[in-house]
N, C-alpha and C positions, 0 to 999 in steps of 0.2 A: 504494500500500500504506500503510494507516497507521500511525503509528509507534504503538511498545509504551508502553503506560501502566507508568507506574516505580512498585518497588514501595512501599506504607508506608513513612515511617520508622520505625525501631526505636526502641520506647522504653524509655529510660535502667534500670537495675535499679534498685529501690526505688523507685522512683518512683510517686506516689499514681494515676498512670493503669495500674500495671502493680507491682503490689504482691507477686506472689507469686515473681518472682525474687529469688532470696538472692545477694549479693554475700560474694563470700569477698577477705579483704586478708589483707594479714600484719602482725600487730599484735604490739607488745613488752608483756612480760609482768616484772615489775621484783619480788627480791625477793631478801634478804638475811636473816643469820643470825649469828651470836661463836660460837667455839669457847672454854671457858678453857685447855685447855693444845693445843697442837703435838703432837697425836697422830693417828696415821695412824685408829684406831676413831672417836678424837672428832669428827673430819673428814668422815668417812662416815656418822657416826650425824647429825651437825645438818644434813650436806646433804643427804642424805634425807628427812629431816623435811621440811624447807623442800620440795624439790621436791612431796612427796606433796603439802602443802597448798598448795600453787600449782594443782597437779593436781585436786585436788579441789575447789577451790574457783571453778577457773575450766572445769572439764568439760572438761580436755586431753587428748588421744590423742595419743600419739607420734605417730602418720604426718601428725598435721594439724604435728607443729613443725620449722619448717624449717632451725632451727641454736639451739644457744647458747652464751650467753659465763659463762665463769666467771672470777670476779676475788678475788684473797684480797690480804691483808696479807702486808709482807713477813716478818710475824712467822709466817706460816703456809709449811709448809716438808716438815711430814711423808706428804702426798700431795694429788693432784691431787681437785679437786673431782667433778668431772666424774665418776669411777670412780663415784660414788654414783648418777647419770643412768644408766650403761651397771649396774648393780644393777637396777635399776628397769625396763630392758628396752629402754631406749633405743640401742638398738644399734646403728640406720640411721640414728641421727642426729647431724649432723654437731656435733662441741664443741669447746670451744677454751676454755684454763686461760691467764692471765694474772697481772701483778699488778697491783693497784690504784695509781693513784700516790700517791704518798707526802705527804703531807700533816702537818704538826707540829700535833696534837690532833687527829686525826682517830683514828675507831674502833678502835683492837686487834682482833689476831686476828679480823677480819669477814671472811664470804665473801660476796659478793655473785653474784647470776643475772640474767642478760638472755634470756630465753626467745623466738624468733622464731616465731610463732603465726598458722598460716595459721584464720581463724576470720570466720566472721556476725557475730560480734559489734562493738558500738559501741566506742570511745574509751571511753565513759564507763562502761561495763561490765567493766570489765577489772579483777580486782581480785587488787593488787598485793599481797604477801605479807612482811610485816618480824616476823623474830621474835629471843626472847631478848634479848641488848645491843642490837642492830641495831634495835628499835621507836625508838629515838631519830634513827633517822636520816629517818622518817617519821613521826614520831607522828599525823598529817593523815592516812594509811592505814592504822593498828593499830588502828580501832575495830571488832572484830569478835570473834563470842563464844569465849569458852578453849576452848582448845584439848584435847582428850580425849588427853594424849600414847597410853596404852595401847591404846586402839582407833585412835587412828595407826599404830604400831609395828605392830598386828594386818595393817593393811592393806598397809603397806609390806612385810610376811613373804608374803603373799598373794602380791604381786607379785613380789617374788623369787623364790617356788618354793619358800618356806622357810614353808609353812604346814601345819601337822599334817593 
């Protein structure tokens, strides 16, 4: 009896013999934001902001993220970041509040995001989101055109279910 011919081997995703497989990884998604006062509104209104243009900017859907971290100053105290995610719809997705470590000249009042982002996309596509005080802490990723706060706002009411 002769033996079985073995089958092809599989070739690699993305690979220039076999281009039409899309490889999906989980990629971090980095972006930050300043509150000026320690208020529970001011808190929800800049993390919001932030997430929306994180969201929009990088074509996210909640089911594709598979957790994220939120980090404040310990001068930030009057609520959890995160509430602004689960606003947005983020409901099934796992979050987690922290504080940043402490650092003498480091940022006031920042919040900071680590978005875990099952996504096609390259490394090099990924784009990172720093706004208000927080542009300083990337200015190398703040080149990107102003931001429309009003048609923000519109979109983020959209989302919440708060749109006329």
């Amino acid at each position: 009896m002769p033996a079985p011919e073995s089958a092809a081997p599989s070739l690699p995703p993305n690979s220039p013999a076999n281009p039409t497989v899309v490889q999906t990884v989980c990629r971090g998604v980095r972006g930050a934001t300043t509150v000026e006062h320690d208020s529970r509104d001011e808190i929800l209104t800049a993390t919001r902001q932030l997430l929306a243009l994180m969201i929009r900017r990088n074509g996210i859907e909640p089911t594709d993220v598979a957790s994220a971290i939120f980090t404040v100053t310990r001068d930030i105290t009057a609520e959890f970041p995160a509430v602004a995610a689960r606003q947005l719809g983020w409901l099934d997705v796992p979050l987690l509040c922290g504080y940043e470590v402490s650092v003498q000249g480091s940022l006031p009042r920042c919040i900071r995001v680590l978005i875990h982002w099952n996504t096609s996309k390259g490394q090099q596509e990924i784009a990172h989101t720093y706004m208000r005080e927080a542009t300083i802490l990337r200015p190398d990723l703040t080149r990107y055109p102003a931001v429309d706060l009003e048609e923000l706002e519109a979109w983020i009411r959209v989302q919440m279910g708060d749109a006329p």
